[in-house]
Steps between C-alpha positions, in 0.01 A plus 500: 500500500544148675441401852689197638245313676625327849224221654350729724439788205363209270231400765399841499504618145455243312335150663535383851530147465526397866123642562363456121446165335356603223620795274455831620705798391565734706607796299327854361675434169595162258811424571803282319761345756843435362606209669904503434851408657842710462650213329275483250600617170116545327371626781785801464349566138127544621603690827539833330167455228315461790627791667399697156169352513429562852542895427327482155240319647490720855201555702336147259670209665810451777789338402628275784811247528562270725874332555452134440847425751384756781140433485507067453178458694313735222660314219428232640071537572488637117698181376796708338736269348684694210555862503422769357111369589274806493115522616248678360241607780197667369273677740168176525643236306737223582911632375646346229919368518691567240888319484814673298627810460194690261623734263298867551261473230360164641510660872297785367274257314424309845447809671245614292318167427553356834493755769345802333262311257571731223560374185 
């Protein structure tokens, strides 16, 4: 399961920018956030994987997205300038972007290597 993120739920689950400088993470869990429009073909494809990987990986990471044309401002701070653009956001590191639409396996791969660090 998926939570669009407005600005107000990203400063509180995942990094409040406007207090923070530096990189601090909110969350209880790693996170990915799906940054996508309606527009945009790709991000159509990877929409519904990470909607399987968000239950397979339940309770292990959240999967957020955030609506590059309703939320500009957050696009904007994480320099967003092709879509689908997803981040990686382990729990004490710094996240990782990743641009294009992923197929599964390589999701699953990132998952596990980046956010889980299983290998």
């Amino acid at each position: 399961m998926s939570v669009n993120l407005t600005k107000e739920l990203f400063l509180e689950k995942v990094f409040n920018y406007e207090v923070n400088k530096e990189w601090k993470y909110e969350g209880d869990l790693p996170c990915i956030i799906d940054f996508w429009a309606e527009w945009c073909r790709p991000c159509k494809m990877v929409g519904p994987i990470l909607e399987e990987l968000g239950n397979e990986y339940a309770g292990k990471i959240h999967v957020y997205k955030v609506n590059t044309e309703e939320e500009q401002e957050l696009a904007g701070a994480f320099g967003i300038r092709s879509i689908p653009s997803l981040l990686f956001v382990p729990m004490n590191e710094q996240p990782q972007m990743a641009v294009g639409a992923l197929p599964k396996e390589t999701l699953k791969q990132a998952i596990n290597e980046v956010l889980l660090k299983t290998n």
